[in-house]
N, C-alpha and C positions, 0 to 999 in steps of 0.2 A: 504494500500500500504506500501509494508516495508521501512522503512528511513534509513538512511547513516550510522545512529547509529545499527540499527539492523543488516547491512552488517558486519559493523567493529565486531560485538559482535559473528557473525558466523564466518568471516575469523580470526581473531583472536585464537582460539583452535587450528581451522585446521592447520593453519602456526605455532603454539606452539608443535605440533604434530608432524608433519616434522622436526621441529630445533630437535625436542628428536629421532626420524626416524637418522637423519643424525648424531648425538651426536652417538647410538651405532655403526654406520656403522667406524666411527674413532676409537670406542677405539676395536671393532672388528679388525679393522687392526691391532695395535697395539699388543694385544691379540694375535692372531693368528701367528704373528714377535716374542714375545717370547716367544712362543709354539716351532715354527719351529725351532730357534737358541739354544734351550733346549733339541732339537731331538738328536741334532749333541755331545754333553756337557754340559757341568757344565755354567750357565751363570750367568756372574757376573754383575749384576744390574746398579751397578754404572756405566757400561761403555754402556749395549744396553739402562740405559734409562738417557744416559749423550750428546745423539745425539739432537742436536736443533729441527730436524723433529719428535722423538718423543716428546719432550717435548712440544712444541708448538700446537701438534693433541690434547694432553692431556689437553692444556690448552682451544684450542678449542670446546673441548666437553666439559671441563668443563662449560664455557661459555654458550655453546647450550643447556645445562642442566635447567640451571640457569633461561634462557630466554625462554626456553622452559615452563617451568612451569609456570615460571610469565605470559605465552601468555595464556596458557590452565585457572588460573585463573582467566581472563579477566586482570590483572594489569597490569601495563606500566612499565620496567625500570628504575630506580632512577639514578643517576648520577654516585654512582658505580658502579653498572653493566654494566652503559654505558662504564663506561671505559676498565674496564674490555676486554671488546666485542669490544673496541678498539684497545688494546695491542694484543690479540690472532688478531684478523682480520691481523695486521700490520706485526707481527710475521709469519703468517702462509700463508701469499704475499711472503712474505720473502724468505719462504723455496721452493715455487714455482719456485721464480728469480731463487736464488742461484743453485739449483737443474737445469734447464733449461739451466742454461748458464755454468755452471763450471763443475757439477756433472752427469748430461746426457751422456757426450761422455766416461765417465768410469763407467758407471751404473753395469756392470761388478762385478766393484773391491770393489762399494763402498753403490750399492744400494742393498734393500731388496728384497732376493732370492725369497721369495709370489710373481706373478707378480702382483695378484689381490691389494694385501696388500701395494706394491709399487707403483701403479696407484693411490690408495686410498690416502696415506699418501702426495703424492708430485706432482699429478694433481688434484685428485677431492677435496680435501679437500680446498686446496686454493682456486679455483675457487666461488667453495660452500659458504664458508664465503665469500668471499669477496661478492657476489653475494646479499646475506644477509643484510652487511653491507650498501650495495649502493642502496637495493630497499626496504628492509623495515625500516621505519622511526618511528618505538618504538624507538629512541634515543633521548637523551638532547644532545641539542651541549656544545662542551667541548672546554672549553676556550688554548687557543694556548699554554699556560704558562704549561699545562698538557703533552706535547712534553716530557719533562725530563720523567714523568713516563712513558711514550711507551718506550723509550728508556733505562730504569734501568733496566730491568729484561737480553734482551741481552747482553749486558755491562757488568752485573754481569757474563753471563754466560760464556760473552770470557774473561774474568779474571779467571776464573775457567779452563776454556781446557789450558789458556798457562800455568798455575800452572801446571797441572795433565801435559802436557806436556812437561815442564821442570823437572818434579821428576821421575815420575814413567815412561812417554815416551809415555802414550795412549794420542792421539787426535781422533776425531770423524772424521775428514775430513783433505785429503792430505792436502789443501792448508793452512791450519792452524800447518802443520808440522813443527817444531824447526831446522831441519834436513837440512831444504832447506835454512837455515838462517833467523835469525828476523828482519832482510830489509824487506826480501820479505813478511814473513809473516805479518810484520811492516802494508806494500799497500796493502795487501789484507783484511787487518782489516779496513784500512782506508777509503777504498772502499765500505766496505760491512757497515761501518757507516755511508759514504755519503747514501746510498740505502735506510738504516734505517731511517734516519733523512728526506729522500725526501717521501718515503711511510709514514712514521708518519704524516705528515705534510698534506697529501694526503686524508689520513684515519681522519684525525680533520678535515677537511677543507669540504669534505664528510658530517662530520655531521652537517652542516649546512645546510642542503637541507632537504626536505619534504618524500623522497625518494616517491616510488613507489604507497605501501602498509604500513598499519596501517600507514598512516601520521600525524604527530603531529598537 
């Protein structure tokens, strides 16, 4: 009769398999956004891949890569990949919120003209990790004090858009515009770090549960 352990050792690949299944369906998206915007001109790097939604899918698949292989292995996770597979998870909720609530009703002006590749990037892929994060438990939980590192990679990155913003005048997203004045942009930062700080906090707190699949 097969045991718990022989289960685990079969679903294990298979779900390693998928996480790599879904790792190329994201950077396919991406891929195929600087194909399209390449059709039109000359594209300058730093600015299609200076947008938080691609960076985060990237960081996403990297992650799915990572864990992907460790499943197909039979190995578990280590505490950095766990975190890893934390910050992308945390990040790319993010781009879901963000997108849903501010960027939706201009999708227009500001989303990617693939409809395929824009579903991908800013519905399926949030959902997908996160989905990941909350039902399979290949994770170590990660002590609360690790809050700072979810949170330094963004931080970094809107220190970067208000620079590029203040010099040269490219941002990735209206609402992060200099234009509109740095009050407003000021609350809409302050905002989008409440969201960071309560989904960080969310995505730790998550890994302390046994999740679904491969349970620790």
């Amino acid at each position: 009769m097969p045991t718990v352990t022989d289960s685990v050792t079969l679903v294990r690949p298979v779900l390693g398999i998928v996480r790599l299944a879904v790792a190329v369906l994201l950077l396919a998206a991406v891929i195929a956004t600087h194909l399209d915007a390449a059709s039109r001109g000359p594209v300058n790097v730093f600015n299609i891949y200076g947008y938080f939604t691609i960076q985060s899918n990237l960081l996403s698949a990297g992650a799915l890569i990572a864990l992907g292989i460790t499943a197909v292995r039979g190995r578990v996770p280590g505490p950095v990949l766990t975190l890893v597979r934390a910050i992308a998870t945390t990040c790319i909720v993010i781009v879901g919120i963000v997108y849903a609530v501010l960027l939706a009703p201009i999708a227009a002006e500001v989303g990617i003209d693939l409809p395929w590749a824009n579903a991908v990037l800013h519905y399926v892929a949030p959902i997908v990790v996160a989905l990941d994060w909350l039902l399979l438990g290949d994770r170590v939980v990660i002590p609360w004090r690790r809050i700072w590192w979810v949170l330094l990679y963004p931080f970094v990155w809107t220190v970067v858009v208000l620079i590029r913003g203040a010099t040269d005048g490219w941002v990735p997203y209206p609402f992060l515009n200099p234009a509109q004045g740095y009050g407003i942009v000021s609350l809409y930062c302050v905002a989008i770090l409440v969201v960071f700080v309560v989904v960080g906090l969310l995505v730790l707190l998550a890994s302390r549960f046994r999740g679904v699949l491969l349970r620790r």
